[in-house]
Backbone as JSON, one array per atom type, in Angstrom:
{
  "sequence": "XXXXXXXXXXXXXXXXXXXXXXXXXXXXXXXXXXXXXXXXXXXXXXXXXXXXXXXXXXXXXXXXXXXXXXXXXXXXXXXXXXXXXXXXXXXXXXXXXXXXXXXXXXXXXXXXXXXXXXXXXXXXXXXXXXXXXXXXXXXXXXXXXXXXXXXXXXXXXXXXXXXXXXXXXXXXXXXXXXXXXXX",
  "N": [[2.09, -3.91, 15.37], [4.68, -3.11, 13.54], [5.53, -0.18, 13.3], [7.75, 0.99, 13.39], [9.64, -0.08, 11.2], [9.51, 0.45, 9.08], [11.61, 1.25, 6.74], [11.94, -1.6, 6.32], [11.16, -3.25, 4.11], [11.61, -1.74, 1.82], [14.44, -1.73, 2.18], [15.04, -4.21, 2.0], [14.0, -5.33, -0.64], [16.05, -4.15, -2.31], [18.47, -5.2, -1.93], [17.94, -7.82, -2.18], [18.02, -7.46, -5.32], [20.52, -7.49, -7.13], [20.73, -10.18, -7.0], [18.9, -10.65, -8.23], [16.02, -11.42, -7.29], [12.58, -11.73, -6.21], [10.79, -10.54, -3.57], [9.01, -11.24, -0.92], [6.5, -10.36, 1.35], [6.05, -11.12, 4.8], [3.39, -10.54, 6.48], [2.17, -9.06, 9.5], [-0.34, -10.78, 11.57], [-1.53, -10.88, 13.77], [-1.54, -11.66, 17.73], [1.62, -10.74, 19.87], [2.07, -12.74, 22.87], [0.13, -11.45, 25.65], [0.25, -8.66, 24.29], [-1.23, -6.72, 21.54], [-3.25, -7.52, 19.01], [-2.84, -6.35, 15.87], [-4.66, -3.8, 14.66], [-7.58, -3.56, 12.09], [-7.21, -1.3, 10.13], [-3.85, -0.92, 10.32], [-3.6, -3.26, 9.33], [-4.47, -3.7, 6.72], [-2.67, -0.99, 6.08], [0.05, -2.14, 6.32], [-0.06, -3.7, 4.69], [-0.48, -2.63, 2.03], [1.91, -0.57, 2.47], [3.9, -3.18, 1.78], [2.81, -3.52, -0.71], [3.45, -1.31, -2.31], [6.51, -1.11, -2.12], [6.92, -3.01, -4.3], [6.5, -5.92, -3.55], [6.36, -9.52, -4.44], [4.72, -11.45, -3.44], [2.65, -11.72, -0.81], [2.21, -12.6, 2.46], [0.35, -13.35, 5.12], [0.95, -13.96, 8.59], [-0.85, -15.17, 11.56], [-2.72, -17.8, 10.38], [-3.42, -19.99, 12.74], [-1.78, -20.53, 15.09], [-1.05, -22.67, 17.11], [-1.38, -21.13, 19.45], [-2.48, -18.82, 18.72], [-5.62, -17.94, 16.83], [-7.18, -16.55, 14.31], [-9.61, -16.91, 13.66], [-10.54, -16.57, 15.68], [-10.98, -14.06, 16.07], [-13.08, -11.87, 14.71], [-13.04, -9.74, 13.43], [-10.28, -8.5, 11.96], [-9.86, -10.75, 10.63], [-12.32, -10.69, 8.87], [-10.5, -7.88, 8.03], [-8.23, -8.57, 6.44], [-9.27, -10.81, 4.96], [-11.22, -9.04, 2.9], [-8.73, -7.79, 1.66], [-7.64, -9.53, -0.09], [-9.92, -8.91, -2.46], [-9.02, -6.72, -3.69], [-6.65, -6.71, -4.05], [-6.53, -8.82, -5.61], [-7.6, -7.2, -7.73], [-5.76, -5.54, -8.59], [-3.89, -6.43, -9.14], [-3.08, -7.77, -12.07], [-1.77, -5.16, -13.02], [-0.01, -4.61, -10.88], [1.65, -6.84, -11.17], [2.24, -6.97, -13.6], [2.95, -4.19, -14.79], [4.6, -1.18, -15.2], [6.82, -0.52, -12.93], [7.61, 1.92, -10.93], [9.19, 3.88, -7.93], [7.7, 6.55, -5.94], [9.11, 9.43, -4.62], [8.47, 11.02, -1.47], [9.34, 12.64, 0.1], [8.39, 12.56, 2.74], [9.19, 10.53, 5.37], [7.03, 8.94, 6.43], [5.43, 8.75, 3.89], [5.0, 6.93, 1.78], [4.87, 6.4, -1.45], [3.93, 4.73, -4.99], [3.85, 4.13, -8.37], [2.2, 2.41, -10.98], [2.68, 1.54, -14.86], [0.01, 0.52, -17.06], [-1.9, -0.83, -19.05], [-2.74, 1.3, -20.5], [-3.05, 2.95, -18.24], [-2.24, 4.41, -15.02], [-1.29, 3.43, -12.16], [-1.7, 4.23, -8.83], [-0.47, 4.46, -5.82], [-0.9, 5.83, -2.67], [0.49, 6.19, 0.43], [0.21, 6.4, 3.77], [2.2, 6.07, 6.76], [2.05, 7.28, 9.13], [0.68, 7.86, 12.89], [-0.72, 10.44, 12.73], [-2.32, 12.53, 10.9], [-1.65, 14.17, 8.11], [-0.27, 16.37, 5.72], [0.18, 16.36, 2.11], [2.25, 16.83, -1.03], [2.78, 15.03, -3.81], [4.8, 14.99, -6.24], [4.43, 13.16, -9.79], [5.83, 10.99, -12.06], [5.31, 11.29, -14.79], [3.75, 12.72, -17.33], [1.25, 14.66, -16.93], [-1.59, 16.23, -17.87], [-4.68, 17.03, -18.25], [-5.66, 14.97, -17.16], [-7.42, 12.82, -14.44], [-7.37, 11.64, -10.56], [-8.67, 8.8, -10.18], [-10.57, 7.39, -7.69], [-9.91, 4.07, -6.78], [-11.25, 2.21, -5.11], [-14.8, 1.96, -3.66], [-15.81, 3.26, -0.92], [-13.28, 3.5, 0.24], [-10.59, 5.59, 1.57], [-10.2, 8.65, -0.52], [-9.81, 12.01, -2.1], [-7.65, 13.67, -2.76], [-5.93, 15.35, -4.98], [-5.06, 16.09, -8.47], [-3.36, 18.12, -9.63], [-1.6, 19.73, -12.38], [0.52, 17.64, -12.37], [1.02, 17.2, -10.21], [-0.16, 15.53, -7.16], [-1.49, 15.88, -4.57], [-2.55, 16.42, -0.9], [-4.74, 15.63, 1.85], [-3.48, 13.21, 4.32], [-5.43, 10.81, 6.12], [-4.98, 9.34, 9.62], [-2.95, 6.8, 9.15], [-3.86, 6.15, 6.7], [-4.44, 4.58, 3.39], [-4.29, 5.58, -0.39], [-5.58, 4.58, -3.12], [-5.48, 5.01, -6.62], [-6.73, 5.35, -9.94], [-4.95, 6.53, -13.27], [-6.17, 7.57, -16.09], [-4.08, 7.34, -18.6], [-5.0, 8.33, -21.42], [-6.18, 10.61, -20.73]],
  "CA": [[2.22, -3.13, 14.14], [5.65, -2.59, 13.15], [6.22, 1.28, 12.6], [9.58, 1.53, 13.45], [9.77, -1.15, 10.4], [8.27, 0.98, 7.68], [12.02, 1.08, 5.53], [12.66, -2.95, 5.89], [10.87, -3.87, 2.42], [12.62, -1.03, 0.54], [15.86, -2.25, 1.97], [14.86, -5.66, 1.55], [13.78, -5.46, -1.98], [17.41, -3.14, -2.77], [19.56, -5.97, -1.24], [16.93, -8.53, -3.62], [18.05, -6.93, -6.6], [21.68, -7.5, -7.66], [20.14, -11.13, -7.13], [17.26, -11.19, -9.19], [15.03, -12.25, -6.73], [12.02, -11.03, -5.86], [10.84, -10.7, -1.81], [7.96, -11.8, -0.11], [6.26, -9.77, 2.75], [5.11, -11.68, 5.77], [3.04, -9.55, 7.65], [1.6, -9.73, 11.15], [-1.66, -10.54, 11.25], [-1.13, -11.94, 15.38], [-1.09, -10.64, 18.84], [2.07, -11.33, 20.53], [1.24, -12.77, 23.9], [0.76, -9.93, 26.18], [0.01, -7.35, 23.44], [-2.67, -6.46, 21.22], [-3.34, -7.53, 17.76], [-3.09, -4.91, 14.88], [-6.19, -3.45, 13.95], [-7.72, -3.8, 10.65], [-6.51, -0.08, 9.48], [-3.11, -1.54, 10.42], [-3.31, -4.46, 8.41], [-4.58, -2.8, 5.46], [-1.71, -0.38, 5.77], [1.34, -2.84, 6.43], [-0.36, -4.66, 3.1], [-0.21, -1.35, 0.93], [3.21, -0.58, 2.31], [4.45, -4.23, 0.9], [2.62, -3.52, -2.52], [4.5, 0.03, -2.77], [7.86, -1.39, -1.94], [6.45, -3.75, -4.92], [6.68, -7.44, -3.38], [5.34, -10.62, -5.38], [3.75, -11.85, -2.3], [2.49, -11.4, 0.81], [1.87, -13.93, 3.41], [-0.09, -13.25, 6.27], [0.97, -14.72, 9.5], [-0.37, -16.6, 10.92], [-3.49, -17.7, 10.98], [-3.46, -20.59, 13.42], [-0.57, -21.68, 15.11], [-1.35, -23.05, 18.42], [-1.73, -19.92, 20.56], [-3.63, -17.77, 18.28], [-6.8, -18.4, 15.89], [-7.46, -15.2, 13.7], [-10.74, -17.26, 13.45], [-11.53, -16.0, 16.88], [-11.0, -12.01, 15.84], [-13.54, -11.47, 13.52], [-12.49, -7.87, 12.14], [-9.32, -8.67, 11.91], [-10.03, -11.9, 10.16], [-12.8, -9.59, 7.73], [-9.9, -7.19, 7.01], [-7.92, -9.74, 5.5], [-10.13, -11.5, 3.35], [-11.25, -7.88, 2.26], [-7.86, -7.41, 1.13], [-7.49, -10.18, -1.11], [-10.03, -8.87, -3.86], [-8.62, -5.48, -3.48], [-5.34, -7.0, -4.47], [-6.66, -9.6, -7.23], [-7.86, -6.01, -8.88], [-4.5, -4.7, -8.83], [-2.45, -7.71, -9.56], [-2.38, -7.16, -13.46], [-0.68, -3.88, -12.72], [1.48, -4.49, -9.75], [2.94, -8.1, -11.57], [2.84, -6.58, -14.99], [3.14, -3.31, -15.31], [5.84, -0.62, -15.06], [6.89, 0.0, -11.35], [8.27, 3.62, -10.23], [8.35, 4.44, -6.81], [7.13, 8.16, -5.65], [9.33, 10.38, -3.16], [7.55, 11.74, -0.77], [10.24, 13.95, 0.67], [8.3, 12.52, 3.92], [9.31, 9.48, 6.06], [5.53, 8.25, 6.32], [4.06, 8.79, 3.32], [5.01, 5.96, 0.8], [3.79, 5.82, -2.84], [4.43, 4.59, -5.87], [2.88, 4.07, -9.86], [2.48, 1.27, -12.03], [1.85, 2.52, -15.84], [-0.43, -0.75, -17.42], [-2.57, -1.0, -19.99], [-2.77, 2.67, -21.01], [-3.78, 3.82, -17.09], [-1.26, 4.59, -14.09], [-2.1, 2.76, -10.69], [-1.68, 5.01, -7.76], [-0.76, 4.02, -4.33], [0.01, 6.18, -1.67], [0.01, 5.42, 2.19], [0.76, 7.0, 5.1], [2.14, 5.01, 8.01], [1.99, 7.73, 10.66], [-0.78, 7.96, 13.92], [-1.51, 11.34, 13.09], [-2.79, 13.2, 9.46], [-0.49, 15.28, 6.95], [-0.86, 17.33, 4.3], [1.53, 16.12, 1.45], [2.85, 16.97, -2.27], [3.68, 14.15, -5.06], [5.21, 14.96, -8.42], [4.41, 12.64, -10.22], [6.64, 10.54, -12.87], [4.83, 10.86, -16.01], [2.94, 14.09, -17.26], [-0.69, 14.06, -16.91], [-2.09, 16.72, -18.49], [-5.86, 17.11, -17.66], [-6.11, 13.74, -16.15], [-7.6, 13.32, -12.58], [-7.41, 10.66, -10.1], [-10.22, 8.31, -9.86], [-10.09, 6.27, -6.52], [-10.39, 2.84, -7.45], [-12.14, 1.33, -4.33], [-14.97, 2.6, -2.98], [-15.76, 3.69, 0.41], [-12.47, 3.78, 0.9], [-10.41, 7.26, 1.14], [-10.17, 9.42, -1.89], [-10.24, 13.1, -1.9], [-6.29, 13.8, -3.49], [-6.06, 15.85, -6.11], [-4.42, 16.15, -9.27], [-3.22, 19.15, -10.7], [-0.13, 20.24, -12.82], [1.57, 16.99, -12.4], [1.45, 17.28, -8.51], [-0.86, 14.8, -6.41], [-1.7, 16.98, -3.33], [-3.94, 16.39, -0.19], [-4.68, 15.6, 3.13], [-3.77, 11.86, 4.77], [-5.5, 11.11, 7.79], [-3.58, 8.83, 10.21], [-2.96, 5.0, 8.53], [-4.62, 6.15, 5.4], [-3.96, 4.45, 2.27], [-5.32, 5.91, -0.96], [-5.49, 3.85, -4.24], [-6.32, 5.78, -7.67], [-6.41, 5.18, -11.29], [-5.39, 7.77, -13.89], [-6.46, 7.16, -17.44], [-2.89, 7.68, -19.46], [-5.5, 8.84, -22.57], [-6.48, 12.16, -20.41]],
  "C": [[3.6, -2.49, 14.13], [6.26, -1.27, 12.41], [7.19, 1.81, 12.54], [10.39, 0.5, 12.11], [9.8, -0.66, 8.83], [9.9, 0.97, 6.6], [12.69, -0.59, 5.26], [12.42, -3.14, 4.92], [11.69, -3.06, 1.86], [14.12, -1.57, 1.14], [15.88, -3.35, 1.5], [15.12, -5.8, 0.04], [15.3, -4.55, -2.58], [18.45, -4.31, -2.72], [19.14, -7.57, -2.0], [17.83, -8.4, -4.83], [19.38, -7.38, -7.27], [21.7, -9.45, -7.91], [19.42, -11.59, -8.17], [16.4, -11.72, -9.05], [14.15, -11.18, -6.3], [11.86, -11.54, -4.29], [9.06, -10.69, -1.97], [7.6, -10.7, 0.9], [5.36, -10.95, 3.6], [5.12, -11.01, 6.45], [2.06, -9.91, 8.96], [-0.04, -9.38, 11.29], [-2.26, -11.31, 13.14], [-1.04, -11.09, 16.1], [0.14, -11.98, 19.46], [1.76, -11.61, 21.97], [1.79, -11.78, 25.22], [0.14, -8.87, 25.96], [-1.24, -7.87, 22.5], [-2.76, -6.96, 19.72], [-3.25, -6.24, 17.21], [-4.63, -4.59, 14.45], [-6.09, -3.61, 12.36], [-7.25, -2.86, 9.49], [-4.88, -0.41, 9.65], [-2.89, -2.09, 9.54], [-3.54, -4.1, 7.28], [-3.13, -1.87, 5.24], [-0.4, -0.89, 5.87], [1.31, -3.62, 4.92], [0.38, -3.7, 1.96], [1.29, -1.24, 0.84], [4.33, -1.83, 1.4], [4.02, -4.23, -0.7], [3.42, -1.91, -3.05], [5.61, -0.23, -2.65], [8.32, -2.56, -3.58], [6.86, -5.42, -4.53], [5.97, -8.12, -4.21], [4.73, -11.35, -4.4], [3.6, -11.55, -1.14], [1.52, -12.96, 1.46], [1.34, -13.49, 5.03], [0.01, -14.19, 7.71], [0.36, -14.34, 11.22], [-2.09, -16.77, 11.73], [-4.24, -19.0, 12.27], [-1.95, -21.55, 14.03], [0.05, -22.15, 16.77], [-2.37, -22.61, 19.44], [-2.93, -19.19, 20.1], [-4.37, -18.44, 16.97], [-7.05, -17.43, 15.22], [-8.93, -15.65, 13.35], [-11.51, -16.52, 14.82], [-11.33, -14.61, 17.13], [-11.5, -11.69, 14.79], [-13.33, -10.12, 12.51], [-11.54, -8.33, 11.82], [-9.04, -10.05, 10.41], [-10.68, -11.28, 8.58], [-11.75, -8.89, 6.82], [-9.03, -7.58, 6.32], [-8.09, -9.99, 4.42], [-10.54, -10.26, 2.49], [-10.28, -7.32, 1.77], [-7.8, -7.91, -0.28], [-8.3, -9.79, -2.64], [-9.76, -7.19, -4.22], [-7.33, -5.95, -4.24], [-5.06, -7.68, -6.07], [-6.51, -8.54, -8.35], [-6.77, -5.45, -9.59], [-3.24, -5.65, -9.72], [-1.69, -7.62, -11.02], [-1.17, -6.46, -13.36], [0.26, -4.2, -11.79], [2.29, -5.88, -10.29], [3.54, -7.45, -13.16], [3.25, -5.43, -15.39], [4.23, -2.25, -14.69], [5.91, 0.28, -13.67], [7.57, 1.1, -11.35], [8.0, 4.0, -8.93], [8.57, 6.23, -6.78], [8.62, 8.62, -4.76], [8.65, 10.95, -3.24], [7.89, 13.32, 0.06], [9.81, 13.61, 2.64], [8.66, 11.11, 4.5], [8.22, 8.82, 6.05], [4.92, 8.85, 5.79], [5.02, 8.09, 1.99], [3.98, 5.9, -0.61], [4.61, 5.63, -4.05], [3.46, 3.98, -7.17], [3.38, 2.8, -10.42], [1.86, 1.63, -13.63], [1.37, 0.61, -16.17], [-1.89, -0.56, -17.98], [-3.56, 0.58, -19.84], [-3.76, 3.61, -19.39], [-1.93, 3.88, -15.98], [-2.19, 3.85, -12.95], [-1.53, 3.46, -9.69], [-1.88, 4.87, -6.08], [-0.16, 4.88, -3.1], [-0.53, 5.59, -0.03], [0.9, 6.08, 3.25], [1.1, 6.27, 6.46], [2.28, 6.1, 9.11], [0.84, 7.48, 11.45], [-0.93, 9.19, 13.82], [-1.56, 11.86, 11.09], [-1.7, 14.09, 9.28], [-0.94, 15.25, 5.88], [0.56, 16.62, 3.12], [1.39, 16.34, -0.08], [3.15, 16.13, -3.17], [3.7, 14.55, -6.06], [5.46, 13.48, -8.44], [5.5, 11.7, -11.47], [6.47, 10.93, -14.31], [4.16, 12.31, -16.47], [1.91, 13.55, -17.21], [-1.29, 15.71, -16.69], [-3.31, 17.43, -18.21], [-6.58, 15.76, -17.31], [-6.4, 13.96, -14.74], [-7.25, 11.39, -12.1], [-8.34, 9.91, -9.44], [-9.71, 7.17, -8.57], [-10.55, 5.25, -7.07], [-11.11, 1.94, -6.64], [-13.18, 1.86, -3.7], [-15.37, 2.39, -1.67], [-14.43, 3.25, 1.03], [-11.73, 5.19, 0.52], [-10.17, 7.79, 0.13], [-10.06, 11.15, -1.27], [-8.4, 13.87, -2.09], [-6.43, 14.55, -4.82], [-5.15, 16.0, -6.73], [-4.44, 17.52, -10.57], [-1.69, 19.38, -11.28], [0.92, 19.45, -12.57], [1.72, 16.67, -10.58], [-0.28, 16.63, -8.06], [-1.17, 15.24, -4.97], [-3.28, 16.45, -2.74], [-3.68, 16.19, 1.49], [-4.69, 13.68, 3.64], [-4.43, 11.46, 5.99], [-4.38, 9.77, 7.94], [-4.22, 7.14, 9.49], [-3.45, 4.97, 7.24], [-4.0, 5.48, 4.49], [-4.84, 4.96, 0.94], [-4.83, 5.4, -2.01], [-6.25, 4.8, -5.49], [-5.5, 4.99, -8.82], [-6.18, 6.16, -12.21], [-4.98, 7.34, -15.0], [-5.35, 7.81, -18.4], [-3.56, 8.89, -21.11], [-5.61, 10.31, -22.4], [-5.41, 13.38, -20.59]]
}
């Protein structure tokens, strides 16, 4: 799990741009030999980080390529495929709709909005190993809108007041919300 990694996509995608290309994330979904695979909170959060940096794909490597089988790590393998309709959901918004990323003011805590079809999409993510408390102003006003998590049983509990996105991350968290542009 590459945490000393966490600003390659935003440079990546900066150094993209004068191009007009978009970037790819291939992320590690492998133990090197030796070491340990990433856990599934991991992989979930190296994903998020590549959809907040906004990539047009991600490529998971790798899932067979000699040495290793991701067939023979079933969680790992689970949190994966459990990505993909997590992502389909989003896809509208993160291909079509209007990207902004967040400051965080913190080193590990990444987020950023997509406005699309009269809602905002809401991604933040924390790549540290331990919980923080953190602050986002937001881009856009929002009024008496709240933020509805969009997956469940996964984390929620962020609140939205006065334009400011405030809460507690635990460690690897990512939290996904929707907020209805109408509110």
């Amino acid at each position: 799990f590459p945490s000393h990694d966490i600003n390659a996509l935003a440079q990546t995608q900066h150094a993209a741009q004068p191009f007009k290309r978009s970037i790819m994330a291939n992320l590690q979904s492998f133990a090197w030999p030796d070491r340990r695979s990433p856990t599934p909170d991991e992989v979930r959060n190296m994903t998020y980080q590549a959809l907040v940096n906004n990539v047009r794909g991600i490529i998971y490597y790798t899932y067979d390529d000699g040495f290793w089988r991701i067939e023979q790590h079933p969680a790992l393998l689970q949190a994966v495929q459990g990505l993909a309709p997590e992502i389909n959901y989003l896809a509208p918004a993160l291909l079509n709709g209007v990207y902004t990323p967040i400051e965080s003011g913190n080193p590990h805590i990444l987020a950023a909005q997509w406005l699309y079809d009269q809602s905002r999409y809401l991604i933040v993510v924390n790549t540290a190993q331990q919980a923080t408390q953190t602050s986002l102003s937001l881009p856009a006003p929002s009024s008496r809108a709240q933020a509805e998590p969009i997956f469940p049983g996964r984390p929620a509990g962020m609140r939205l007041s006065n334009n400011q996105l405030s809460g507690r991350l635990e460690p690897l968290a990512v939290h996904v919300y929707r907020i209805d542009a109408g509110e």
